[in-house]
C-alpha positions, 0 to 999 in steps of 0.5 A, a space after each residue: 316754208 314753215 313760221 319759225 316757232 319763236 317769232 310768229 307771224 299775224 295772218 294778214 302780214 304782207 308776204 316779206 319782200 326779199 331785200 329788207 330784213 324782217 323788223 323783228 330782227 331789227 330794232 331791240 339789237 342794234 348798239 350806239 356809240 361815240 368814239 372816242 368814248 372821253 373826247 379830249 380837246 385843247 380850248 381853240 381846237 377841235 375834235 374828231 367823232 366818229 358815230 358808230 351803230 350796229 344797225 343792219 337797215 340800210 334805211 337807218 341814219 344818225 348825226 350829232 347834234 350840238 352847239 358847237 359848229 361842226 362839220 360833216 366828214 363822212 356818213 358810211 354804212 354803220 358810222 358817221 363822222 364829224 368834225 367839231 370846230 374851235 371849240 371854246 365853251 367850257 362846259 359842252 355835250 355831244 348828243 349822238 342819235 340813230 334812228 333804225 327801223 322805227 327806233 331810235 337811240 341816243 347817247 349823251 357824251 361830255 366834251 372835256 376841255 382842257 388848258 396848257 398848264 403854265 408854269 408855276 409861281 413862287 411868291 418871294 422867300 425872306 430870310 427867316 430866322 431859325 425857329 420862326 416860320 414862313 408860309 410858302 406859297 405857289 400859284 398855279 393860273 388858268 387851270 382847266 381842268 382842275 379837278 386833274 391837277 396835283 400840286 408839289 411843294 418841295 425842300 430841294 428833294 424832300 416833299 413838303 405838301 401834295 395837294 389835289 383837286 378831285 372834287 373840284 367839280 368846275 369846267 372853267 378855268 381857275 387860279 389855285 393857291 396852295 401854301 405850306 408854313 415851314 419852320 426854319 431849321 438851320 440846315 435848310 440853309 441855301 436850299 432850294 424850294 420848287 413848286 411843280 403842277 401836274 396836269 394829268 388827262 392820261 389816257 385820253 389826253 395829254 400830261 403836263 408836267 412842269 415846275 416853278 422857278 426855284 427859290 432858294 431859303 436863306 436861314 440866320 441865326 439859332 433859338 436860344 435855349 429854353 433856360 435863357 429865353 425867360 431871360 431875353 424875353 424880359 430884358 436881355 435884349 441882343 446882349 450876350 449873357 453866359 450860356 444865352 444868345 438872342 435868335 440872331 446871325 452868328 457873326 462874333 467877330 468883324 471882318 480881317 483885313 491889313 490896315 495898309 496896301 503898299 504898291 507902285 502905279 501900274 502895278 496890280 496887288 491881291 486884296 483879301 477880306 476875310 471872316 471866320 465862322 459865320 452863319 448863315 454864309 458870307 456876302 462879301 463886297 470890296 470897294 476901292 473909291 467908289 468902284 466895286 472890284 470884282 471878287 473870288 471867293 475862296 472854298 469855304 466861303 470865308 475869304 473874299 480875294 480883288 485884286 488892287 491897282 492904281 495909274 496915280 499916287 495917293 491915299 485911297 480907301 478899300 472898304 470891305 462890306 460882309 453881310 451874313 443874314 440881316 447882320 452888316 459889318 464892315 473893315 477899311 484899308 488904306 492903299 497907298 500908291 506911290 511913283 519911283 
């Protein structure tokens, strides 16, 4: 049998025994690699390796090596499989090696370790008073890892900040802040502000996707025109001067309600409080003694209705208490109870 004209072989070389390939055909061509190609696991959990290799030498044989504590599952013709166990450190590689017919290969695969997103947190809103500004504030706890982490503040569907982490380059968990200052329009009234964080590991791992607690705006008042604010600025105070107004809740008039309430013992009246434009909306409250009466509240928003009883005669007080922004007025009654 000839040489073949590409690989030669020495003079003195043993004659090839017949169940062993030629090294020649061995060692530059075989392949190593770790599946999967980006390990993903929870912190606590643990995670499957599979080492594969190409390597025809029945002699050849590979592992990984690591910190964590693993556990052999199977080692196979062309592959290896580990389990590692409870992982916990943030920051971890795998070494995989196969040693084929007097070479050896090695390849390095980092672990990324993540933690369930948990919800969101708003810090309290006040009212604010229209023209002023407000700096929203969303906390997100424990995040790992953060460099996969994107950061929405909403106005009910309107988005107001996005905010990523991408070069953020630590493993460990950490508590990210975003803010964003809004200045009060009087349309952002009753809306609601929500804070959503997103964990994204896809495609080789989980997504999280979860939002705040919304926390709803409430706005008072208006600016004054910029021909009147000179004017306030020096002295005019909360007074009402032609054309100007101080940035206060708009709440000209006091509440509506009869002065007196005639009924017999026993039996049951509506009571009515009402207001006419007001901003921002009205709270109402109405009170018979010492004892809150439960309300409706009309459409609109402007009359609060309770309906008004008494087992005994006598002169009781109805106090209806209307709040609109940081304004509080009230309007008192006198139910009169009588016995045929």
């Amino acid at each position: 049998m000839g040489t073949s004209p590409g690989v030669p072989r020495p003079p003195t070389a043993p004659a090839p025994n017949p169940c062993v390939l030629p090294a020649a055909r061995l060692g530059a061509s075989f392949e190593l690699s770790v599946e999967p190609a980006v390990p993903v696991v929870e912190h606590g959990g643990s995670l499957r390796l599979t080492l594969k290799t190409t390597c025809q030498d029945p002699e050849g044989s590979g592992n990984v090596e690591t910190l964590i504590r693993k556990q052999l599952v199977m080692v196979g013709p062309g592959q290896t499989v580990v389990d590692l166990l409870n992982v916990t450190a943030w920051n971890s590689s795998v070494l995989g090696y196969y040693s084929c017919s007097q070479q050896r290969k090695v390849v390095t695969t980092k672990l990324i370790v993540y933690r369930a997103l948990e919800p969101p947190v708003l810090d309290p809103v006040p009212q604010v008073e229209v023209g002023k500004s407000h700096e929203l504030v969303c906390h997100v706890a424990g995040v790992a890892p953060v460099r996969n982490l994107t950061v929405i503040l909403r106005r009910g569907g309107e988005t107001l900040r996005t905010k990523t982490f991408e070069r953020h380059e630590q493993d460990e968990p950490v508590t990210v802040r975003v803010t964003h200052r809004l200045t009060a329009q009087q349309g952002d009234n009753g809306q609601s502000i929500t804070c959503q964080a997103l964990l994204d590991l896809a495609p080789y791992g989980p997504r999280f996707d979860t939002t705040s607690e919304p926390r709803v705006l409430t706005v008072y008042g208006k600016p004054a025109p910029a021909s009147c604010r000179h004017l306030l600025r020096r002295g005019g105070g909360n007074r009402l001067t032609a054309g100007c107004f101080s940035p206060v809740a708009e709440f000209p008039e006091d509440p509506q309600m009869e002065p007196h309430i005639y009924l017999e013992t026993s039996e049951t009246v509506n009571a009515s409080c009402a207001v006419g434009r007001v901003f921002p909306a009205a709270r109402f409250e109405l009170a018979l003694g010492n004892q809150t009466l439960p309300l409706t509240i009309s459409q609109d928003g402007h009359r609060a209705t309770a309906e008004v009883s008494r087992s005994r005669p006598g002169h009781f007080g109805l106090v209806c208490t209307v709040t609109v922004g940081p304004v509080e007025r009230k309007k008192e009654a006198t139910v009169h109870v009588y016995r045929e």
